[in-house]
N, C-alpha and C positions, 0 to 999 in steps of 0.2 A: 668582719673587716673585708674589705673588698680589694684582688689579689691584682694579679698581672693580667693583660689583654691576651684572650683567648681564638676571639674570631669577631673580624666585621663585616658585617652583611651589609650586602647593595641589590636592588630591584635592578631586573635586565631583563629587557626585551627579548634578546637571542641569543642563549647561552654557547652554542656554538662560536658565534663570533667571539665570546666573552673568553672560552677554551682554546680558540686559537691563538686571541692576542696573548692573552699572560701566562700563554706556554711558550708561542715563538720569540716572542719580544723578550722576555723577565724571567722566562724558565720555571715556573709556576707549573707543575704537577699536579694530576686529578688524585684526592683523596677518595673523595666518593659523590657516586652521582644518584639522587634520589628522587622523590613526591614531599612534598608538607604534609603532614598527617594533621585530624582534624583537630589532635589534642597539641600538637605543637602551637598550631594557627592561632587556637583560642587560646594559645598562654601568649601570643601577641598583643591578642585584643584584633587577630586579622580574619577572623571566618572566612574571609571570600579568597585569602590565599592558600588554601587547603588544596591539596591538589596539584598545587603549581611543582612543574620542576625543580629542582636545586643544584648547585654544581659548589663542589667545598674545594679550594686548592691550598698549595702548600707551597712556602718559596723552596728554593735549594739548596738552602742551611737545614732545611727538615727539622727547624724548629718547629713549639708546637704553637702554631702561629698562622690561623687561618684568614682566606680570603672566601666566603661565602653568597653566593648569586643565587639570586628565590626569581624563578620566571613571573614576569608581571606586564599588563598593560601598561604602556606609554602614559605616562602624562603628561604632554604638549606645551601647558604654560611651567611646568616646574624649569630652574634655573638654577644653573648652580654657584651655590653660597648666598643665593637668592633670599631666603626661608630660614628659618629660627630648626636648632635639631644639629645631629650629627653632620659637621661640613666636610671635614676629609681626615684620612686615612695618612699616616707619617711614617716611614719606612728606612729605616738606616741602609746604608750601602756602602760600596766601597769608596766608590767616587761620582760623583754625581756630573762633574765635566763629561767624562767617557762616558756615563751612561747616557744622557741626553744626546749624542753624537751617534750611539750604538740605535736607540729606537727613533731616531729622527726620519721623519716620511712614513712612518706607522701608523697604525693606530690611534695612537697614545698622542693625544696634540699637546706638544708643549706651550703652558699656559704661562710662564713665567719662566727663562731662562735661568740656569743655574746663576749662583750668587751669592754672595757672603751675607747672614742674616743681618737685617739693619736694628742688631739691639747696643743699647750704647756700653754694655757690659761683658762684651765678647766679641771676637771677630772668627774664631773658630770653627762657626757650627755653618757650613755650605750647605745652600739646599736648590731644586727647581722643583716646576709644580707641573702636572698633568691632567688632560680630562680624558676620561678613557671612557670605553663603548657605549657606557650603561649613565654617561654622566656623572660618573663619580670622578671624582679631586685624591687626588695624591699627589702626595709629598714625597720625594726623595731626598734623603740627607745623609750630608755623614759630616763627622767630628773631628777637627785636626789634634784636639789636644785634652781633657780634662778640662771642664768649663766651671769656675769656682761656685760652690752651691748649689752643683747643679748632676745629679749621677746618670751619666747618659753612656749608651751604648758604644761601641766600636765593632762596625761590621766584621763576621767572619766570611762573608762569602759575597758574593758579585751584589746580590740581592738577598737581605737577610729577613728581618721581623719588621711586624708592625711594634711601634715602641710609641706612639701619642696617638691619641684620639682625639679630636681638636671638633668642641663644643659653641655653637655660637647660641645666645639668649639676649632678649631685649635688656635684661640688668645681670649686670655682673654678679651683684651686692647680693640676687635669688639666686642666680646658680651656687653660687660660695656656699651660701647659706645650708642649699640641699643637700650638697655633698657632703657636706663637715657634719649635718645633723643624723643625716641616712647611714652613713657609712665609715663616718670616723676621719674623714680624710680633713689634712691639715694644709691651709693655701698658702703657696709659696708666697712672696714678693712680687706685688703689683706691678708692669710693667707698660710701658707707652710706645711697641714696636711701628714700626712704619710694615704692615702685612702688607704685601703687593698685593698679591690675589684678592685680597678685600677691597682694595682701593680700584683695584680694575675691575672687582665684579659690579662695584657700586657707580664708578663714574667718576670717585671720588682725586683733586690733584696729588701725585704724587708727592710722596713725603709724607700723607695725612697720617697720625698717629692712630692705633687701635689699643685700647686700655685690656690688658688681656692679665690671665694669673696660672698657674698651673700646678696642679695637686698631687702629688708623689705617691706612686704604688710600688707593688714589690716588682724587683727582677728588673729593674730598671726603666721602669714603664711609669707615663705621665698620661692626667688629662689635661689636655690645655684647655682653659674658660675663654672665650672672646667675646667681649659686648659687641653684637653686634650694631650698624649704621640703623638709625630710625626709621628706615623707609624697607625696612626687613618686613619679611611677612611670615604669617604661619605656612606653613608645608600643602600646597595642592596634592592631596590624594582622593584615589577612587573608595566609593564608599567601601568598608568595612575591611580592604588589603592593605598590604604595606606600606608605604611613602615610597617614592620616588625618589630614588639617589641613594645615598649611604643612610639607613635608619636605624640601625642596631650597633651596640656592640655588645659583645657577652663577656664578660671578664669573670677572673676564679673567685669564691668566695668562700668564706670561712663555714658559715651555720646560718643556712638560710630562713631560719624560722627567730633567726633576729628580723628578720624585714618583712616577716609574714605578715603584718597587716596593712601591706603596701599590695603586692604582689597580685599580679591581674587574675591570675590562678593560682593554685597550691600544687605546690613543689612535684616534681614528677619524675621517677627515673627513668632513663633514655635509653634506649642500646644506640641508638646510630652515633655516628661522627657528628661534630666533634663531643658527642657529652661521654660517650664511651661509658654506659650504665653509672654514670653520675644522676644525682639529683638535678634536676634546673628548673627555673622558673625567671619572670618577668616583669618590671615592674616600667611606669611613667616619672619622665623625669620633666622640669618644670618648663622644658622647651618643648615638650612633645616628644622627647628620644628617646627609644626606646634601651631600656636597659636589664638583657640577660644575667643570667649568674649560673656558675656552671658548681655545684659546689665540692670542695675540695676533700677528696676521698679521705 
């Protein structure tokens, strides 16, 4: 059974830039600073990112709730929410007004001002959106109240955990499909939000609807499904490394030798951060995303 979100990995050009920003801006602490070993890389399916630096952080709730950076070559036409795969990162907080106000002229370009989500079943849930150094998309959110049907966090600290992992694929109907067959996971209630960030990364009028659904894990943690716009493409990367942008996420998992004959390698245990001598291993999901399992001691 596939657990709560663990750690999301994003390709960066300069890690240093990446340790100033979401330390000075978001208060984001170095867990640990390493290399890609060649047996990690090959359980990506990434040989040519062996090697590369990594930098792991942690918010200031010190949940255990990573932000992970693999150093990589540019890739120039990639776009973000462009591309089929992991699109961004969702982050509960305290308040998302103040905090868009606190890193404004940073880094962190606000891509979407704070705002009340446009679902016709809540007015609750405030969010804004960010592009940060490396091209990755984040979400800031928080919850004014308990949203019916729906088990979502309440931040404990300024910037707390990643709590959604928000998946875009050309069908909805394959993503569904994968999830619920792979890993047990059961899809909520289909929905027709009005995504900003979608509509602006496409071009598309405001208002335009995006048919989206979302799949319940433990600890309070979701993946969102988005179909994404037709005119998405597969992910521009350098031969045989990581994708560009957010490509991973590693979430906990039960017994990994239920999905042994998926898995790009065979299970492996880890000393470093974050698997802390767990097993993990990797498998493809039907967008290209790459998806970790860290498995549960």
């Amino acid at each position: 059974m596939l657990g709560s979100i663990n750690t999301v990995t994003v390709l960066a050009h300069d890690l240093e830039e990446i340790k100033a920003a979401y330390g000075d801006y978001l208060g984001y602490s170095v867990v640990e600073e390493g290399r890609v070993s060649e047996s990690l890389a090959a359980s990506w399916d990434a040989p040519g990112s062996a090697g590369r630096s990594t930098l792991l952080l942690q918010p200031v709730s010190k949940a255990e709730s990573y932000l992970r950076f693999v150093q990589g070559d540019e890739v120039p036409e990639f776009k973000t929410l462009r591309s089929y795969g992991w699109g961004s990162t969702e982050i509960v907080c305290k308040n998302v007004y103040h905090l868009a106000e606190e890193i404004k002229g940073g880094p962190f370009e606000i891509y979407q001002p704070p705002a009340v989500l446009g679902f016709d079943f809540t007015d609750a849930i405030h969010a804004f959106q960010v592009i940060g150094p490396a091209k990755e998309l984040l979400y800031f959110t928080h919850i004014d109240e308990p949203v019916p049907g729906m088990d979502l966090p309440m931040a404990t600290a300024r910037i707390d955990r990643t709590f959604v992992t928000i998946l875009g694929g050309k069908s909805l109907d394959e993503l569904v499909d994968f999830y619920s067959k792979t890993f047990g996971l059961t899809p909520g209630m289909r929905m027709d939000g009005n995504i900003r960030v979608i509509n602006k990364a496409y071009g598309r009028p405001a208002g335009t609807k995006t048919t989206i659904t979302t799949m319940e894990l433990t600890n309070q943690n979701l993946i969102e499904l988005d179909e994404f716009p037709e005119n998405a493409t597969q992910r521009p990367c350098h031969e045989g490394c990581l994708p560009p942008g957010m490509n991973m996420v590693t979430f906990h998992h039960d017994n990994l030798d239920d999905v042994a004959g998926q898995l790009i390698t065979p299970p492996t245990e880890r000393s470093e951060a974050p698997y802390f001598g767990a097993r993990a291993a990797t498998l493809k999901g039907p967008a290209g995303e790459l998806i970790e399992l860290i498995e549960s001691k």
